[in-house]
N, CA, C and O of each residue as an XYZ file, in Angstrom:
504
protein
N     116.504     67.336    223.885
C     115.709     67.483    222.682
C     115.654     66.152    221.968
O     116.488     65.909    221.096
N     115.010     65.549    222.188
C     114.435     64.185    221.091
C     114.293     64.953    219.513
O     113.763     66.022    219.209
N     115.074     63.822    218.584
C     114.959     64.065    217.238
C     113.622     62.827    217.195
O     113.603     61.789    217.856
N     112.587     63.293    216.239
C     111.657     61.727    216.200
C     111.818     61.272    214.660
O     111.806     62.098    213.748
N     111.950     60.061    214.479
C     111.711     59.915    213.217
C     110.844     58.498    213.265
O     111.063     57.499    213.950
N     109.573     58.805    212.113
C     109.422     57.796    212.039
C     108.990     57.412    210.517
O     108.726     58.214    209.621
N     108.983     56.375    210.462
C     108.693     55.602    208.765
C     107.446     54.210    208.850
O     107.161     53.317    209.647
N     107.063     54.604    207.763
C     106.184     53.363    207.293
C     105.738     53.414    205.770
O     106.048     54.427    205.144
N     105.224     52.678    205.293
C     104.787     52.395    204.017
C     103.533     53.778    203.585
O     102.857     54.537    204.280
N     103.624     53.667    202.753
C     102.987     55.181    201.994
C     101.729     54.555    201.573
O     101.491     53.505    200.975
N     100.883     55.623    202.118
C      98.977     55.485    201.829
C      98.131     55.633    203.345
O      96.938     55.423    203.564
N      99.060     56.010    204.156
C      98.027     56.637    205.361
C      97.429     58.045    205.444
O      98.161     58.845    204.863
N      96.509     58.520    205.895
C      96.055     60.140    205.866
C      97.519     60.582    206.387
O      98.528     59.987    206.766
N      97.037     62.227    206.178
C      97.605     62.504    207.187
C      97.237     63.064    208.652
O      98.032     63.643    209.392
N      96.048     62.821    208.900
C      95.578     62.439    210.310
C      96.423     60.924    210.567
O      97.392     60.976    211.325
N      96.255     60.300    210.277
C      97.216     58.926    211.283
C      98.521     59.531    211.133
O      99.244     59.482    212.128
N      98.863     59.958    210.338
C     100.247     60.249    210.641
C     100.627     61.310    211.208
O     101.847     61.223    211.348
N     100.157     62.493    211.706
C      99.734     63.281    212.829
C      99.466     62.688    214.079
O     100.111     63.183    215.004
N      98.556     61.595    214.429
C      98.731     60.847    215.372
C      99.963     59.875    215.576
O     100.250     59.441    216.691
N     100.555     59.613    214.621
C     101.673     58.848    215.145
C     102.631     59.612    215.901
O     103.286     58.999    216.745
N     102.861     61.092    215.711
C     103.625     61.654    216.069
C     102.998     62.094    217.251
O     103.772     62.070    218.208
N     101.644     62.564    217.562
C     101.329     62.841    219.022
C     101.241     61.715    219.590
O     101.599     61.987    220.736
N     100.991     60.563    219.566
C     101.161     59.157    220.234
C     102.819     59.004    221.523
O     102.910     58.868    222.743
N     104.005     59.145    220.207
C     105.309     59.543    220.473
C     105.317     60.172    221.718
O     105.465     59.634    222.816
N     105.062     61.933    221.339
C     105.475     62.588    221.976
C     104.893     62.754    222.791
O     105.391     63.519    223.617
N     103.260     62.087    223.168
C     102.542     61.880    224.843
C     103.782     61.168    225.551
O     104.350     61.399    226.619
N     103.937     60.451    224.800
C     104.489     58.755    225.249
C     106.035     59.199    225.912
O     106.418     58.605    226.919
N     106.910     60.293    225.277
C     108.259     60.946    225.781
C     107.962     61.918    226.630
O     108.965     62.253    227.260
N     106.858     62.609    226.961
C     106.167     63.941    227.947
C     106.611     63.272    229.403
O     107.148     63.946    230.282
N     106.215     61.379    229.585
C     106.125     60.433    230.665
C     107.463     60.266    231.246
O     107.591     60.210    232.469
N     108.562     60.174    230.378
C     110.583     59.603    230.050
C     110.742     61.249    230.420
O     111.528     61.695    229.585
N     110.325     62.300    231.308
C     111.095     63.642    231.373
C     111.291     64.082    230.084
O     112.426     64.526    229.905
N     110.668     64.104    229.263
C     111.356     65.194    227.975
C     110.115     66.324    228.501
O     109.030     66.219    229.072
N     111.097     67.642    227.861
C     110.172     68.871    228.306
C     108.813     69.088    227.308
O     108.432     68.424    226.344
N     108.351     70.077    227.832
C     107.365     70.193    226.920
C     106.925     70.986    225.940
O     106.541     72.092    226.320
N     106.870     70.789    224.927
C     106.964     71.831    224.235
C     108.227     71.427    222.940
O     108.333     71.942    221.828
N     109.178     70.207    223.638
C     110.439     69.555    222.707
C     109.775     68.555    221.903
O     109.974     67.372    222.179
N     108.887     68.919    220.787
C     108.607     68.180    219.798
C     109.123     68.230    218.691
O     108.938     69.340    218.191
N     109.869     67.342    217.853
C     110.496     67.157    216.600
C     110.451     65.920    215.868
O     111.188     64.941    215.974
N     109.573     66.097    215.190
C     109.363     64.695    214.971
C     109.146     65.000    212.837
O     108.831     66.062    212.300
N     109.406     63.880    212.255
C     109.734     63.771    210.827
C     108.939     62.705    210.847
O     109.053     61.832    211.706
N     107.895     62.669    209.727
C     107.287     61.550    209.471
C     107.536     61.487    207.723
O     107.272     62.343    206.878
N     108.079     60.278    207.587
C     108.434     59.428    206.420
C     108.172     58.534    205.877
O     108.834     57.559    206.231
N     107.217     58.289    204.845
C     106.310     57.018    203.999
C     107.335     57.065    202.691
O     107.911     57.958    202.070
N     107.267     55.941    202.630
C     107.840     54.906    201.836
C     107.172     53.678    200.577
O     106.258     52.903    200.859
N     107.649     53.714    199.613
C     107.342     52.832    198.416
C     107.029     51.590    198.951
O     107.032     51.769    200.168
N     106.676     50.062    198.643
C     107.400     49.136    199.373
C     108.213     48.597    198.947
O     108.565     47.626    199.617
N     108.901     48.825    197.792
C     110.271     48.926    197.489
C     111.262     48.995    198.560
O     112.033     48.124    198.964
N     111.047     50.514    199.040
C     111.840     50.796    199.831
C     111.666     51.026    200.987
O     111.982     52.084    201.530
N     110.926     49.692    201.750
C     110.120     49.777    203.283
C     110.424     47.650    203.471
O     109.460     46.905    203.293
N     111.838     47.066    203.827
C     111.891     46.441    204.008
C     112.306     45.755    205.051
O     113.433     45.916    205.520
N     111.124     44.609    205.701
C     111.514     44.131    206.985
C     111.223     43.046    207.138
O     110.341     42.683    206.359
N     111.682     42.066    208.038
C     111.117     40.579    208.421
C     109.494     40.257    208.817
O     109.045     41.276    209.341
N     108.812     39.555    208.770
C     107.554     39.900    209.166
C     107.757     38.968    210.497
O     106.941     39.189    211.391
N     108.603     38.093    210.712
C     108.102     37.355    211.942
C     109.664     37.156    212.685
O     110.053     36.083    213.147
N     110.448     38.428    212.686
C     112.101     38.016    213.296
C     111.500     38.153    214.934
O     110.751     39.020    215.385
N     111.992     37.209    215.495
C     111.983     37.303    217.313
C     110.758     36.656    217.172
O     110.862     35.668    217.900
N     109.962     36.648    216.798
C     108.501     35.535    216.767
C     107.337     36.656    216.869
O     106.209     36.401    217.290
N     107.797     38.034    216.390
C     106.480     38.722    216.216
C     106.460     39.355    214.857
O     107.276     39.959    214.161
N     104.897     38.890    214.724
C     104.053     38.950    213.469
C     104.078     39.977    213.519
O     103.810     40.651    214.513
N     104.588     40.578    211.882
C     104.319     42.017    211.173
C     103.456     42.193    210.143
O     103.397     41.276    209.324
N     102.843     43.050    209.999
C     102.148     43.004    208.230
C     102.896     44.147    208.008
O     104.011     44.485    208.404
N     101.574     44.998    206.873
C     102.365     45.745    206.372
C     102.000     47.322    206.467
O     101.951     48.262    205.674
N     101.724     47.082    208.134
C     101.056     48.401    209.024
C     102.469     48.782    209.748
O     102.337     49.603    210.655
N     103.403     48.460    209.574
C     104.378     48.035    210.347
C     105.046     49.840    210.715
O     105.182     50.602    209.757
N     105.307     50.197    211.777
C     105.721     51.545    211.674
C     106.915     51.444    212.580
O     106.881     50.848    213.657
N     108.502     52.359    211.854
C     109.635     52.240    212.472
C     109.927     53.975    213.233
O     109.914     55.066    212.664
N     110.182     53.630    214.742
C     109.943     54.753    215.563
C     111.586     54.808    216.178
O     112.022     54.017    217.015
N     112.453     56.060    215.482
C     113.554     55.863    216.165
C     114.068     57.588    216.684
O     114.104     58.650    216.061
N     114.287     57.353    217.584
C     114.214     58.800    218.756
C     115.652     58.304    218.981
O     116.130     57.170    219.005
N     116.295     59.791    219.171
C     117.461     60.781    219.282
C     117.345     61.295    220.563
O     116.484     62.138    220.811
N     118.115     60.884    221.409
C     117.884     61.840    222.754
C     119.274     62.019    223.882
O     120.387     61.499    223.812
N     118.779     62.838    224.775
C     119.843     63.027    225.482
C     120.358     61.346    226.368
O     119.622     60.429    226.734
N     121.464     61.443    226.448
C     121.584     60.104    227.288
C     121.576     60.357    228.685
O     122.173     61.378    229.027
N     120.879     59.461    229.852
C     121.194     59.378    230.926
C     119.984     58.804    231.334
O     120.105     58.569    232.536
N     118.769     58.428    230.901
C     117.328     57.863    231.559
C     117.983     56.300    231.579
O     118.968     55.888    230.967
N     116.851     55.397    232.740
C     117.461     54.764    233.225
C     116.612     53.100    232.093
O     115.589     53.273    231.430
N     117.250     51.882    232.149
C     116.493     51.049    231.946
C     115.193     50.923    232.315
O     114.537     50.121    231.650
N     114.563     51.580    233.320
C     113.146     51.538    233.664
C     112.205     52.470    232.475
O     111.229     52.056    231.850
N     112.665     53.463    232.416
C     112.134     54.228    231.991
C     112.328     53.857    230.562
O     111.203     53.813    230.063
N     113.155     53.595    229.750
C     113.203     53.589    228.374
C     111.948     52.155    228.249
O     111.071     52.228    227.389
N     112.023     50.920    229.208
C     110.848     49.788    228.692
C     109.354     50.913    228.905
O     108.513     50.991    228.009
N     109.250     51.605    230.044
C     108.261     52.476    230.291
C     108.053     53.264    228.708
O     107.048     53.306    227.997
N     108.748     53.562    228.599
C     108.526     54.098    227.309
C     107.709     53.377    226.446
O     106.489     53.289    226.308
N     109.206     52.612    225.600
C     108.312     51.555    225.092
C     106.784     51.316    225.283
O     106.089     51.211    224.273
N     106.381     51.250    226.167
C     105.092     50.129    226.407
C     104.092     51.798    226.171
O     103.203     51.869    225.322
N     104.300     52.460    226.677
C     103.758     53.671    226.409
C     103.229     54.493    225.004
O     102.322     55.301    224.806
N     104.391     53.794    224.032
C     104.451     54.518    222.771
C     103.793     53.486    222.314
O     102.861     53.816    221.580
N     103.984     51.837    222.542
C     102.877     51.346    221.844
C     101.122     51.062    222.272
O     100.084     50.874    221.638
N     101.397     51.130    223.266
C      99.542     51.620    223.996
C      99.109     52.652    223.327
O      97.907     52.580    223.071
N      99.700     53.689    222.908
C      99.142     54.874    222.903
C      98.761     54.817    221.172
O      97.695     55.178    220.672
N     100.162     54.161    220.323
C      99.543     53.892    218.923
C      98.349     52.661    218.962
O      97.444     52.626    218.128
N      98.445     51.998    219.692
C      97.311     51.301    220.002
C      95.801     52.437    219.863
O      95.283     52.750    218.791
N      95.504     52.729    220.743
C      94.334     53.588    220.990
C      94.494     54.472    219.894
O      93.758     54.037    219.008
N      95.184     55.673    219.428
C      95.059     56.110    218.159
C      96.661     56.475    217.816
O      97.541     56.850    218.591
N      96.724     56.199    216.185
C      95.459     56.058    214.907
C      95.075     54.236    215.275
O      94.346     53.709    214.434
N      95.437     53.529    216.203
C      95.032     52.131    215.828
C      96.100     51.153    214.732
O      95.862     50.671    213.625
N      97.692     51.114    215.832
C      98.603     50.322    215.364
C      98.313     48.914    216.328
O      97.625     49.027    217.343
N      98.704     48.023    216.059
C      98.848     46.282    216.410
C     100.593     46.926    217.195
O     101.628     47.492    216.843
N     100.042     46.431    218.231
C     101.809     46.637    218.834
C     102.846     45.692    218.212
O     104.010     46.070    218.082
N     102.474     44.551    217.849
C     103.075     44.108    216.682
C     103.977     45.086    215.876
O     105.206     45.099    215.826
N     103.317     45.688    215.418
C     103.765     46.556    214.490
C     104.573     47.578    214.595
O     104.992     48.138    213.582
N     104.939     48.005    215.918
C     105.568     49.163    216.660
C     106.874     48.765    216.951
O     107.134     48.302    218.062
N     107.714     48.887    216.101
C     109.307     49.029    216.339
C     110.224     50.464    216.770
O     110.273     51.459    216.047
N     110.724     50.371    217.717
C     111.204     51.397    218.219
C     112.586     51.051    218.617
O     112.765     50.079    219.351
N     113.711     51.861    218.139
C     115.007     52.398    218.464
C     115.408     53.567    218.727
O     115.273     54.571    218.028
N     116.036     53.443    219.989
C     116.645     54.869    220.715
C     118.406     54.410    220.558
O     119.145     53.434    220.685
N     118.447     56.290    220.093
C     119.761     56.365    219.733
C     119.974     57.747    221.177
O     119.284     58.761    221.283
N     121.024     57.356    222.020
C     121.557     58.454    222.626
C     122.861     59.363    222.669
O     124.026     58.974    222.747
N     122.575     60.149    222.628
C     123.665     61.557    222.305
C     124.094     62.352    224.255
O     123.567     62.355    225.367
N     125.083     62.780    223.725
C     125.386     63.657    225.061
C     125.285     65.221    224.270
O     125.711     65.724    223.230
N     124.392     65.668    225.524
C     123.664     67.203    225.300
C     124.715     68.087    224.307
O     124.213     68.997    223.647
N     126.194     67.823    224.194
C     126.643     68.377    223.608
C     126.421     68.713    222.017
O     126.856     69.709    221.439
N     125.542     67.512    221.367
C     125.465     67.660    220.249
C     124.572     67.981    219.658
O     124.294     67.532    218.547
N     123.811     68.978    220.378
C     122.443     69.877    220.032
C     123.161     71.032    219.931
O     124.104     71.474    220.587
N     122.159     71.704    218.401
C     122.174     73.282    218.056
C     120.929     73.192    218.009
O     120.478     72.444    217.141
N     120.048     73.851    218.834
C     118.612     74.391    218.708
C     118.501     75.485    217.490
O     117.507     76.031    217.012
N     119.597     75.575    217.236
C     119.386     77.085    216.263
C     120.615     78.247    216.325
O     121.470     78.152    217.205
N     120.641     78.979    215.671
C     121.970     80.097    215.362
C     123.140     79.635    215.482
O     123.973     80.396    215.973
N     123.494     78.498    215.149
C     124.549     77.552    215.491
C     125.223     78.000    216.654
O     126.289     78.613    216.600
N     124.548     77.671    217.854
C     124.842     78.076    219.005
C     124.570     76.314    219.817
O     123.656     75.607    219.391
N     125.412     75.865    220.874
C     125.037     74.936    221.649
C     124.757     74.819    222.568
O     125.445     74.514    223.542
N     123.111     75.140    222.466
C     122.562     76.103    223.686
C     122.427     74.933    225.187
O     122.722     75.362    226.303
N     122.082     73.871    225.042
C     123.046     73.225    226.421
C     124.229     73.198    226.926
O     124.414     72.375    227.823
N     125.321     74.042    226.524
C     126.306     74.014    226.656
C     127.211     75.816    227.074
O     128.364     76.156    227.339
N     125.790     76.572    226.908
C     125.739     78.042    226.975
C     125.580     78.161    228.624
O     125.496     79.267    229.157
């Protein structure tokens, strides 16, 4: 189960931000996640409180900038997580229309143990 979260600065519809999240979760359908395991949180921000480098590593940010950080089971391989990557930003590419620039992504991995789908039960572990 991928947790999705993502953030950016506040004043997009919420059609783009509906697409950011189907962008994602085309983009994890490719990395084996099942289907149907969508969870995703979308979070806009002041710019107060939306702060980042615009040019750390030598890529240009403005202030389209969107932070994509997924929760998942551990065990996919280095291939697949750059596959990813390149996936999630092609796809915000084409819609709503992010600058891959702008597409920051961190994966955090968990072992299946630390999912409750619900009834506080740990249903990978049932």
């Amino acid at each position: 189960m991928p947790l999705v979260r993502i953030d950016l600065l506040k004043g997009k519809s919420a059609s783009y931000r509906q697409r950011l999240g189907d962008a994602v979760y085309e983009a994890m359908l490719g990395a084996n996640v099942p289907t149907n395991d969508r969870f995703v949180v979308v979070s806009e921000h002041d710019a107060d409180n939306f702060q980042f480098d615009d040019t750390y590593l030598g890529i240009e940010r403005d202030h389209d900038l969107v932070l994509i950080q997924i929760t998942w089971n551990e065990g996919r391989t280095v291939e697949q997580k750059k596959a990813l990557y390149k996936a999630i930003a092609d796809g915000l590419a084409v819609s709503p229309g992010v600058r891959p620039e702008n597409v920051l992504i961190n994966l955090v991995e968990v072992k299946k143990e630390n999912w409750s789908y619900g009834h506080g039960v740990a249903q990978y572990l049932s």
